[in-house]
Structures are given as structure tokens and as C-alpha cells.
C-alpha positions in Angstrom: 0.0 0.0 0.0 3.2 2.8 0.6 4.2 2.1 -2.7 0.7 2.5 -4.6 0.6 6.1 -2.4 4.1 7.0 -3.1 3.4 6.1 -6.8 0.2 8.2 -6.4 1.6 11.0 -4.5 4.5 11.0 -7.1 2.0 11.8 -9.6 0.0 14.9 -7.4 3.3 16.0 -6.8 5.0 15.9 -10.2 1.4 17.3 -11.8 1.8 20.2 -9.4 5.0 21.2 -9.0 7.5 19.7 -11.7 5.1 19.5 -14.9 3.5 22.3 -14.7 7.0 24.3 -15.1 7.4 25.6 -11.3 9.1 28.8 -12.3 10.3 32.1 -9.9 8.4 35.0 -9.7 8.5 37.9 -11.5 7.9 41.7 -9.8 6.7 42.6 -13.5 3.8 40.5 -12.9 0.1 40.8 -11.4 -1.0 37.9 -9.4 -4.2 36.2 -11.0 -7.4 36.8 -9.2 -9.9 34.7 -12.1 -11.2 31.8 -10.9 -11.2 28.7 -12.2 -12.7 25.6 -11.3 -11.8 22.2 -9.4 -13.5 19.0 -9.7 -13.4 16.2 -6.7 -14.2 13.1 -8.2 -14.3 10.0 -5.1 -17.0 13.0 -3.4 -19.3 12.0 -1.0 -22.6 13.8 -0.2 -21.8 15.8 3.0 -18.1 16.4 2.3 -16.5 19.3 3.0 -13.0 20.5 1.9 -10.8 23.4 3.0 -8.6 25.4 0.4 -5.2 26.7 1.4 -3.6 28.7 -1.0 0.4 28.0 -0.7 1.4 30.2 -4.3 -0.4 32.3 -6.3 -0.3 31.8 -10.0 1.4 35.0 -11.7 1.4 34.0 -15.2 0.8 30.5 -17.6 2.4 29.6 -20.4 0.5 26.8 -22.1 2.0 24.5 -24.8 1.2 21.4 -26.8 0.8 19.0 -23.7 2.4 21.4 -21.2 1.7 24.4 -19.0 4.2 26.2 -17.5 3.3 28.7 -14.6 5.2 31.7 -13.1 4.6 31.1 -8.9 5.0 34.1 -6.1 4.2 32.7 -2.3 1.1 33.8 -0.8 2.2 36.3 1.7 -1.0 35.0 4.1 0.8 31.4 4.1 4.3 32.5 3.6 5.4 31.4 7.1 3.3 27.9 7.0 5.0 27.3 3.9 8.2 27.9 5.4 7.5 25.7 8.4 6.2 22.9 6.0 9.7 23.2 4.0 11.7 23.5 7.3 9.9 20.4 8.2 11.5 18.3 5.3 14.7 20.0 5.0 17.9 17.9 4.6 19.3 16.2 7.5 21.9 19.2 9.1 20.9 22.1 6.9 19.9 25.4 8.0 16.4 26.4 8.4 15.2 28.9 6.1 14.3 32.1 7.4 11.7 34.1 7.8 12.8 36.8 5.8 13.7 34.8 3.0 12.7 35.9 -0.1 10.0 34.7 -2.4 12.2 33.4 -5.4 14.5 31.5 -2.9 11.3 30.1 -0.7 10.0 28.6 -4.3 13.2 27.5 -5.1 13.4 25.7 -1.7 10.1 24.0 -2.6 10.9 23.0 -6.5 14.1 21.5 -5.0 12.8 19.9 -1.9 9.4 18.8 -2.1 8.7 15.2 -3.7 6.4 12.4 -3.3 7.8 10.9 -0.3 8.0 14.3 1.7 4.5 15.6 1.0 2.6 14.7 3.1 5.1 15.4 6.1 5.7 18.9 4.5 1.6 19.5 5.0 1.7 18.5 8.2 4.0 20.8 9.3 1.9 23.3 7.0 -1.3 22.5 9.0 0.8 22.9 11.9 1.6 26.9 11.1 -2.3 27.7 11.1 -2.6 29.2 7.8 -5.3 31.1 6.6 -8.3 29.1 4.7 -10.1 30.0 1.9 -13.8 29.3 1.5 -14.5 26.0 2.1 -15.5 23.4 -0.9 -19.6 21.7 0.3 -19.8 20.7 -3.5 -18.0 18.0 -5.9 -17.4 21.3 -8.3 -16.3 24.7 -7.2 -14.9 27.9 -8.2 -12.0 29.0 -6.6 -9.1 31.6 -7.4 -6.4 30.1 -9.5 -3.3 29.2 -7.7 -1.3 26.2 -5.9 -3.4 24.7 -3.2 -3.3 21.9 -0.5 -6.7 20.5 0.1 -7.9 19.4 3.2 -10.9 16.7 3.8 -11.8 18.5 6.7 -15.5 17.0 7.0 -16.2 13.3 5.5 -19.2 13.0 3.9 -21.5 9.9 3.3 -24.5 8.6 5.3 -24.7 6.9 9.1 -27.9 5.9 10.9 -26.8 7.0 13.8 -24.9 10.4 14.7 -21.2 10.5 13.5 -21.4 7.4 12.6 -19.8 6.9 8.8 -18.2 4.1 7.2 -15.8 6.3 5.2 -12.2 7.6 6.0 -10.9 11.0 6.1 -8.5 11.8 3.1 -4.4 12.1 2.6 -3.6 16.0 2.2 -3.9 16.9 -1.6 -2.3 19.4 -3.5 -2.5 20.6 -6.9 -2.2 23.8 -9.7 -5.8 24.9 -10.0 -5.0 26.9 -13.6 -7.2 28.5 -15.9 -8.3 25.1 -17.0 -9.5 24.4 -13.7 -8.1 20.9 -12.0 -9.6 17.8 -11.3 -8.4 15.8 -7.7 -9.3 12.3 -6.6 -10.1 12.3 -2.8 -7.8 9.8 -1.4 -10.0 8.4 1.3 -11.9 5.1 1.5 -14.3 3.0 3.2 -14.5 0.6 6.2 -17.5 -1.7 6.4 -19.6 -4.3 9.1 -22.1 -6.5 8.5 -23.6 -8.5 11.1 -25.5 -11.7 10.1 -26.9 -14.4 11.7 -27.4 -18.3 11.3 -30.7 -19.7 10.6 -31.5 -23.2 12.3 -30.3 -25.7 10.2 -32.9 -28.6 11.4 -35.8 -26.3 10.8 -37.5 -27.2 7.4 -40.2 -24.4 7.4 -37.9 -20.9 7.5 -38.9 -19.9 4.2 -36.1 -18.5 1.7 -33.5 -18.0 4.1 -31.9 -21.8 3.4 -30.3 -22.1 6.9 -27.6 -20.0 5.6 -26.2 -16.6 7.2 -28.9 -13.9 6.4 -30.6 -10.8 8.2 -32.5 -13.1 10.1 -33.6 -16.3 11.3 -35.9 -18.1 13.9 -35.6 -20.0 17.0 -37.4 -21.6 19.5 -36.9 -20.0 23.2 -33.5 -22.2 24.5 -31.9 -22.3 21.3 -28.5 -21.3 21.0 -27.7 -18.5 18.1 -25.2 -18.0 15.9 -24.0 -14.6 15.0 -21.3 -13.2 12.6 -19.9 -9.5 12.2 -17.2 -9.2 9.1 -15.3 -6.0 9.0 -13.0 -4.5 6.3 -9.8 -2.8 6.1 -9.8 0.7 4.8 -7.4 1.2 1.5 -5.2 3.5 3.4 -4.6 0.7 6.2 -0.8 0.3 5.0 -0.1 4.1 5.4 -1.0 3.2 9.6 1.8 2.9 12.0 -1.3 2.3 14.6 -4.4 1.0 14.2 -7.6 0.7 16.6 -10.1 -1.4 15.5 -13.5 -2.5 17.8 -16.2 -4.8 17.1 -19.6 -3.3 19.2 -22.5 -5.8 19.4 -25.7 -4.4 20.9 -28.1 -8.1 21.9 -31.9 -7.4 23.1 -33.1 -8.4 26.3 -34.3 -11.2 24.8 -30.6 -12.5 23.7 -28.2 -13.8 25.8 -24.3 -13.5 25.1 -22.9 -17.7 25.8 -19.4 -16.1 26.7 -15.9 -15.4 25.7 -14.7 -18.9 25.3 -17.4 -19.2 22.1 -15.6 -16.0 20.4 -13.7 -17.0 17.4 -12.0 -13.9 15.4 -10.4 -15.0 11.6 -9.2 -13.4 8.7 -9.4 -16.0 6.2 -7.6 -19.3 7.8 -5.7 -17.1 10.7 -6.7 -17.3 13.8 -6.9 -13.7 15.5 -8.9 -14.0 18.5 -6.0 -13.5 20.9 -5.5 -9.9 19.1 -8.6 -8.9 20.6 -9.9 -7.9 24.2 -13.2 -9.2 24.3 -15.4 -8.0 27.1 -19.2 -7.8 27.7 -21.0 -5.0 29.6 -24.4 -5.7 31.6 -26.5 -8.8 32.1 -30.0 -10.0 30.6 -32.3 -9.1 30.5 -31.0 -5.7 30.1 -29.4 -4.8 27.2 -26.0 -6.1 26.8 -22.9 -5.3 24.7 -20.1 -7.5 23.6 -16.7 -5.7 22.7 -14.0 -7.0 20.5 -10.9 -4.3 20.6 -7.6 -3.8 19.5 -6.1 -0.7 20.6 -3.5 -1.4 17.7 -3.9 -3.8 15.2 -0.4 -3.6 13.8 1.4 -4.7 16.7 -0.3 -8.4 16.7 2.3 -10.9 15.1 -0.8 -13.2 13.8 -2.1 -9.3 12.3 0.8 -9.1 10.4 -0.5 -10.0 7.3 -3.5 -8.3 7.0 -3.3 -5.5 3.8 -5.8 -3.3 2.5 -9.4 -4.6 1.8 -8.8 -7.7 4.0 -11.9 -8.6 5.8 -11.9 -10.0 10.2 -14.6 -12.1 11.0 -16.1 -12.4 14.3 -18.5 -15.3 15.3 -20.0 -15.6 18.7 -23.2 -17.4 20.3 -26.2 -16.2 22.2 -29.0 -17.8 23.4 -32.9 -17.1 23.0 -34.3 -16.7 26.7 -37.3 -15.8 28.6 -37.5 -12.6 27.5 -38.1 -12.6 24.1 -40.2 -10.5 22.2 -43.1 -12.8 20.4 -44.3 -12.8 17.2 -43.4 -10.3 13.9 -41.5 -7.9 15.9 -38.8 -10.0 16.6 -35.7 -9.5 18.7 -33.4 -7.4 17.0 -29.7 -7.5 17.5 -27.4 -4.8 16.2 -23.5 -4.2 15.5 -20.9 -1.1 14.3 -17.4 -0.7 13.5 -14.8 2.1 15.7 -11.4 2.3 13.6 -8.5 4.6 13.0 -10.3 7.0 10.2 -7.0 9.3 9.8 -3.7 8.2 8.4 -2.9 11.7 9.3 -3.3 11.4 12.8 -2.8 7.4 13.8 -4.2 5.3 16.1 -7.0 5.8 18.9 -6.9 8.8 18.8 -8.6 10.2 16.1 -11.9 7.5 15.3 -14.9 7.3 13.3 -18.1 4.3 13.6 -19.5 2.5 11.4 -22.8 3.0 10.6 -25.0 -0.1 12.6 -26.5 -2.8 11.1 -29.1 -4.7 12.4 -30.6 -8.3 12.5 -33.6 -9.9 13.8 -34.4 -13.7 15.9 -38.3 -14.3 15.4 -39.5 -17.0 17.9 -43.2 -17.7 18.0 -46.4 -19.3 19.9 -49.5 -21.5 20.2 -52.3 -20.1 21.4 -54.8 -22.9 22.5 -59.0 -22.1 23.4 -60.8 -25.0 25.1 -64.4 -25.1 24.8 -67.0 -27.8 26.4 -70.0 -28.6 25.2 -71.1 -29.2 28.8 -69.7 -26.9 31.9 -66.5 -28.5 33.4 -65.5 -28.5 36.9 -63.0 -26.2 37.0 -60.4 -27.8 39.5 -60.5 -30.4 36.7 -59.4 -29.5 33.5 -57.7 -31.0 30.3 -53.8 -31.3 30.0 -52.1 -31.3 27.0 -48.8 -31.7 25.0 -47.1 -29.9 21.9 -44.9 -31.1 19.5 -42.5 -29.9 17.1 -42.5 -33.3 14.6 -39.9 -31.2 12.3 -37.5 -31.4 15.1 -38.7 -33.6 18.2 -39.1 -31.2 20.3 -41.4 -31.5 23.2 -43.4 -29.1 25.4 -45.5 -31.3 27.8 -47.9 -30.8 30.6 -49.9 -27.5 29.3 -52.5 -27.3 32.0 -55.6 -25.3 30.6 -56.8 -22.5 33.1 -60.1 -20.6 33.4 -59.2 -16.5 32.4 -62.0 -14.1 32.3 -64.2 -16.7 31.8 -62.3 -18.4 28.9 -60.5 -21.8 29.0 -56.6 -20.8 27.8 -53.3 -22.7 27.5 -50.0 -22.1 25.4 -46.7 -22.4 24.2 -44.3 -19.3 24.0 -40.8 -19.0 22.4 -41.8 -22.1 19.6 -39.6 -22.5 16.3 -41.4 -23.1 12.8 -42.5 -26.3 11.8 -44.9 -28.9 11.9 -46.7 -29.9 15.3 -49.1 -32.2 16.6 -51.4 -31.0 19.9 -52.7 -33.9 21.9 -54.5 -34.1 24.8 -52.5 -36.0 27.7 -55.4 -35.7 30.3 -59.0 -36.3 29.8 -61.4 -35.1 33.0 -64.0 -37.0 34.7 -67.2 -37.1 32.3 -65.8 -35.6 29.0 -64.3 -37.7 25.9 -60.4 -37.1 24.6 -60.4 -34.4 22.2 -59.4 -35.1 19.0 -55.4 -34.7 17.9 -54.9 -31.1 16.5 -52.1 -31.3 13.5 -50.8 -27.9 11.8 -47.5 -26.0 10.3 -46.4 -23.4 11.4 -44.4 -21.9 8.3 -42.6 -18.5 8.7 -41.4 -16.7 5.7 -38.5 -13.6 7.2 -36.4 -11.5 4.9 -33.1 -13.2 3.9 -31.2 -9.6 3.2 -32.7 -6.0 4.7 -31.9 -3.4 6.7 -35.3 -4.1 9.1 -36.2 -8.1 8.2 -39.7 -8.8 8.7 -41.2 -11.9 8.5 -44.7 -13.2 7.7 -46.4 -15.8 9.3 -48.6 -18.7 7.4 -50.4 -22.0 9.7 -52.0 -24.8 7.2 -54.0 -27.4 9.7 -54.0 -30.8 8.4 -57.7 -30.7 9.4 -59.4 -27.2 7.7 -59.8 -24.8 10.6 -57.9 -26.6 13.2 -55.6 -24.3 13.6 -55.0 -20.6 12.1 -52.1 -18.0 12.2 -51.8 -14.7 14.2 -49.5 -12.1 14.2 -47.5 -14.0 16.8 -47.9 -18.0 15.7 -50.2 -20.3 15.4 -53.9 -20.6 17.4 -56.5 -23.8 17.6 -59.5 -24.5 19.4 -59.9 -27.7 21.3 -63.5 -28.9 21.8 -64.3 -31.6 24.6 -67.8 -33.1 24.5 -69.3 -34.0 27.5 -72.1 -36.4 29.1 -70.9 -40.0 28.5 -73.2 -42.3 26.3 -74.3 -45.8 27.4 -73.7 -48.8 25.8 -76.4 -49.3 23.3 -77.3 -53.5 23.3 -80.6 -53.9 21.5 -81.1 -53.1 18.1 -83.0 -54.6 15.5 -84.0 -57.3 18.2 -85.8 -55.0 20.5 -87.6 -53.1 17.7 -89.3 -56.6 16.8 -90.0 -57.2 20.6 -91.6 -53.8 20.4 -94.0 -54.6 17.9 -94.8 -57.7 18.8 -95.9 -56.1 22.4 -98.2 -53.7 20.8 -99.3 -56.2 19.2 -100.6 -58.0 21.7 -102.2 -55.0 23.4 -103.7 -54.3 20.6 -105.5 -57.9 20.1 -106.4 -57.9 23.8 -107.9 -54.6 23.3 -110.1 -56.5 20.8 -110.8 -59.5 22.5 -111.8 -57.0 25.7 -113.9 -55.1 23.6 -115.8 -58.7 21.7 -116.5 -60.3 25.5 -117.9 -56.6 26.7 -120.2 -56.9 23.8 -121.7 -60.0 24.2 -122.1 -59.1 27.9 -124.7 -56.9 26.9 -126.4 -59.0 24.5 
């Protein structure tokens, strides 16, 4: 990376010093007050530069693929400039004074500055407090022709949080801004997290998210979680002599951090966790953070390799407890970036935060109703048992209690999948309910910045069961009054008849002897 900016720096330096035909003063000359205009490409919305004019431009002289310019010293910035050339002056020669004259001061700078002593040579510029022009807000700006160093004094881009921003402030640039304007890359770049998380691998019904590390995934309360957070490497991270690089994880209440010892830290095959402090702050169910930190990154041996663009992978564990939020709102976890932003300034000292990123557990419920077709005695009610056939999980001995007048039980902090509801306990007069089967199928966003999920329950019997914004719901029907056994049948409908039968001929014979009575 030194080489790519001393090669880069070589070219700023040669384009504005030794190309354009850095040339003495004149007296005979006017210093040029048109404007002219510079163009930032790399901008960011939000940036903001500061203009510091080191020469002015006195006269141009522009050939067939060259422009020479005639230079005097900007008597405002004379005495920065001197302290930027005093800064880079050769080992055991005298400092330049600071009476010197204007044709030896740009001298001193044609002679002395070069690529490798730029940047030191603006430091020690900065360092003078020179006067600023108007600052730049815009990728395109007018601005009085002359020799400039630019400063990225505010860096641009967007955060969802306040100061936080994922890009780096700039190396000091400097450049002729002629009558044919100039156009300057911003040497800056960009550090990036993104958190993920694991969906459960033995549940069939997540949807789209393929067990695979998405925004976000469900589990049943219990589970343990799986988390990642992947951070880059800015493309100045070679011009660093110190680094500081933290990982911030933000859990839920409803999220509980498993520990150090399940903290693994990579980049690619190397192990790195023992370049990091990892702590954790608080306990659930209040909100808890977990830190990995290096105060400087370059002084780890296993660190040693790591260049520009590499990427440091974090993975930890969590579990799903008590405390989970139910249903589509989820339990959100979130995670940023605080790193070195200025190879101008090195180390701690001078940070900048990602902007967060956020992922969501789901975990769900079964809501049961039990209705009786007879009234029950309320000290004996119906038990019952859930479960998950997707992944054998059991939750047993769901005791059914009277509230406001309704008969409720159920289940919170359940996974997706398929279940099966069975009664376990039948009371005293009533017949076993019939088994209630249903999936539970939840479809949550794969890649998004706020993952939502939606929620679909198919019964195996139509209108066993149903879905609500929070799981699954059924209603459980027990019928009451048992039924004796029936033993007659066709066999005492004949016995019937042939009774009334013979009621009905002794009603005649009565009626024939009364008759003949009276006769």
C-alpha cells in the first residue's frame, strides 16, 4: 500500500510542482485573481473540503501538452510554507528564514518537495495555522487560480446514527488549479460491518432464508444463536503505523451473550482472536454489549499479514431466553465498526463508527381455546402436550386454566415447523379431544436493513388451527355427558312390535267379551 501512495503521490506531486514548469516570480507580474474551477471526483454527499492557497499563480504559459506557470508565495501562508519546507529539509541544513525571499522560498520548494515528503511537508503546513479560503460543500467549485493543498476536513457519506460513517478521512492533496480548472481524486476510502446471523439448520419451514447466514432467522426460546460480524480494512490501512479497530455488538433483552470462550476472530484461515480484548458490559435481561478491541492492530504478530481490503470475522453465540419478544416484531440485534479514520493522525486517537447494522431472531407461539360442550369443573381440566415433529421437540404438561371466563393454555418461544397438539389428560365425564395437527411456516427477509417476516399456519384438518401475528392458534372442543352402551337393536324393535301387538288384540278380545255381555 506505501508504494501504490508513493506512486500516487508522485503523480500529485509531479502534476503540481514539476510538470507544470514551477518557475520564480516575477515583480513585472500581477498575481491572478480569475477563478477557475476544481473538480473532486471520489465525493461523497456531505463532504467538505478546505482550500489553502500556498502560491499564487502570476502568469501561464501553455503548450502542446504542457503548461508552465510563473509562482509568487502567498504572503498569508508564507510562514506555513516555510515551516512545511523546514519540516522536510535535509538532515543538518539550516532552516530557512523568515525573511527569506520569495524566489528563494520557491526554489526551496521545487528543489525539496517530492512524493515521499508531501505529506510530512503538509503536516507541518497545518501545523503553522494558515489562513483558509472558502470551504468546498460541492464536488465542483470555483476558486481563485493558484497552488493549493486540500484538506478533507469533513467526511461525507451517510450513518444511521450520529457520527457514525463508514468512510475515512483523506491524505492532504495538492494541486495547480489553472485557468483550465483541475480535477483531484479524494484519497479516502471505506470501512464496512455487516452482522449476520445463522438460521436453524434442522428447521424445514424458515422460508427462503436456506439455513444460511442472512438478516434473520428463527428460533425456539433455548436455542443457541449464531452470530457473525465481518469488518473490512480501509485502503489506506498500509499508510497506519497504529491501528484501533473495535467490534460493538448491541443483543436485546431477549438475547443472551454464551461467553468469551465461544468468540472465534479469523481473517481468512488465521486465527486472530488473541489480538482482541473481548469484554461484555451488563447482564440480561437488560441490554447487553459484547466488545472486541484492538487498541492497535499492527502490533499483533498473527495481524501481520493483513493489507488493504482484507476482511476480520467475528462469530459468537447467544441464546434465545425468557425474555423474548413474540411474534413479527422480533428481537433485533445490532452491530458497528470504531477504527482509526485518519492516516494523518494514527491510532485511537482520532476514530470514526460504522454506521449499525441490524438483525432480527423471530421466535413464536401456540395459542390454545378449550371449549366444552357441557360446563366442566373447574379444578379439573384437560392437559395437553405440543410437538414440534420437524425437530422432536417436546413441550409437555400445558395445564388449561379458566381466564375471564375463557378456558386458555400455550406455548411461547416455539420455532417453525410442523406440530401435533394432543391431549394428555381427559377429565371426569368428557371424551379425549381429537389430535390437533398444523405447520407453522414463517417466511422472514433473507437480506434487509429491518427483516420482517410473515407468518402462514396450514391445519391438516381445515380450521384446526390458524395464524396470528404472533404463531399459530386452535381451538380444542371436549364433549361431554358420556353415552351408554347401546345393546338392543334390531331385536328389540321386533320385541316392540310384537308387544303392541298383543295390546292391541287384547284390546279387541276386551272389547268382543264386553259386547256380548250386553247381548
Amino acid at each position: 500500500m506505501k508504494k501504490v501512495w508513493k506512486g500516487f503521490a508522485a503523480a500529485v506531486s509531479a502534476a503540481a510542482i514539476a510538470a507544470t514548469g514551477f518557475i520564480g516570480a516575477t515583480s513585472a507580474n500581477a498575481v491572478v485573481t480569475e477563478t477557475a474551477s476544481v473538480n473532486f471526483t471520489n465525493w461523497q454527499s456531505g463532504n467538505v473540503v478546505t482550500p489553502y492557497l500556498i502560491l499564487n499563480i502570476e502568469s501561464e504559459n501553455i503548450e502542446a501538452g504542457n503548461t508552465n506557470y510563473v509562482y509568487s508565495v502567498n504572503a498569508a501562508n508564507k510562514a506555513a510554507v516555510i515551516a512545511g519546507m523546514n519540516a522536510i529539509k535535509a538532515e543538518g541544513a539550516a532552516d530557512i528564514a523568515a525573511n527569506v525571499t520569495d524566489a528563494d522560498l520557491i526554489k526551496a520548494v521545487l528543489d525539496g518537495l517530492n512524493s515521499t515528503n508531501v505529506e510530512q511537508f503538509a503536516t507541518a503546513f497545518m501545523g503553522a495555522s494558515p489562513t483558509a479560503g472558502n470551504t468546498i460543500n460541492n464536488a465542483s467549485a470555483n476558486i481563485q487560480q493558484g497552488y493549493y493543498l486540500f484538506d478533507l476536513t469533513t467526511v461525507g457519506g451517510s450513518g444511521t446514527a450520529a457520527g457514525s460513517n463508514q468512510y475515512t478521512k483523506s491524505r492532504y492533496m495538492v494541486d495547480t488549479v489553472g485557468s483550465a480548472g483541475a480535477s483531484i481524486t479524494i484519497k479516502n476510502g471505506s470501512v464496512t460491518l455487516v452482522k449476520k446471523v445463522k438460521d436453524n439448520p434442522t428447521d424445514p419451514e424458515t422460508g427462503s432464508t436456506n439455513s444460511g447466514w442472512n438478516d434473520s432467522a428463527d428460533y425456539a426460546i433455548g436455542d443457541t444463536v449464531p452470530f457473525q460480524l465481518t469488518g473490512t480494512l480501509p485502503e489506506q490501512y498500509g499508510e497506519y503505523n497504529k491501528y484501533y479497530y473495535q467490534f460493538v455488538d448491541t443483543m436485546s433483552a431477549g438475547l443472551t451473550y454464551s461467553g468469551n470462550d465461544k468468540v472465534t476472530i479469523k481473517s481468512g484461515s488465521t486465527d486472530l482472536t488473541n489480538c482482541f480484548d473481548i469484554a461484555s458490559e451488563g447482564t440480561g435481561p437488560t441490554t447487553l454489549k459484547f466488545t472486541a478491541k484492538n487498541k492497535n492492530l499492527k502490533t499483533c504478530a498473527a495481524a501481520a499479514g493483513l493489507k488493504a481490503g482484507d476482511s476480520i470475522v467475528v462469530e459468537y453465540e447467544a441464546t434465545l431466553n425468557d425474555h423474548a419478544v413474540i411474534g413479527t416484531a422480533g428481537n433485533p440485534n445490532t452491530a458497528k465498526l470504531v477504527f482509526s479514520n485518519d492516516p494523518k493522525q494514527q491510532g485511537e486517537g482520532d476514530t470514526a463508527e460504522t454506521p449499525e447494522d441490524l438483525v432480527k431472531v423471530f421466535t413464536y407461539d401456540f395459542q390454545g381455546t378449550k371449549e366444552f360442550t357441557i360446563t366442566p369443573n373447574d379444578n379439573d381440566l384437560p392437559v395437553f402436550k405440543l410437538t414440534n415433529t420437524s425437530t422432536n421437540k417436546v413441550y409437555d404438561n400445558l395445564r388449561v386454566t379458566k381466564q375471564d371466563g375463557t378456558y386458555k393454555f400455550d406455548v411461547k418461544g416455539i420455532d417453525a415447523g410442523a406440530y401435533k397438539l394432543e391431549e394428555t389428560y381427559t377429565p371426569a365425564g368428557f371424551n379425549k379431544a381429537a389430535d390437533v395437527m398444523f405447520t407453522l411456516k414463517a417466511e422472514h427477509d433473507a437480506e434487509s436493513t429491518n427483516p420482517q417476516v410473515t407468518i402462514t399456519v396450514t391445519p391438516t384438518i381445515e380450521n384446526a388451527a390458524s395464524g396470528t401475528t404472533t404463531g399459530a392458534a386452535a381451538t380444542v372442543v371436549n364433549t361431554g355427558g358420556n353415552k351408554l352402551p347401546e345393546t338392543g337393536g334390531m331385536g328389540t324393535t321386533v320385541l316392540y312390535a310384537a308387544g303392541a301387538a298383543i295390546v292391541l288384540i287384547a284390546g279387541i278380545g276386551l272389547a268382543v267379551v264386553l259386547r256380548r255381555r250386553q247381548a
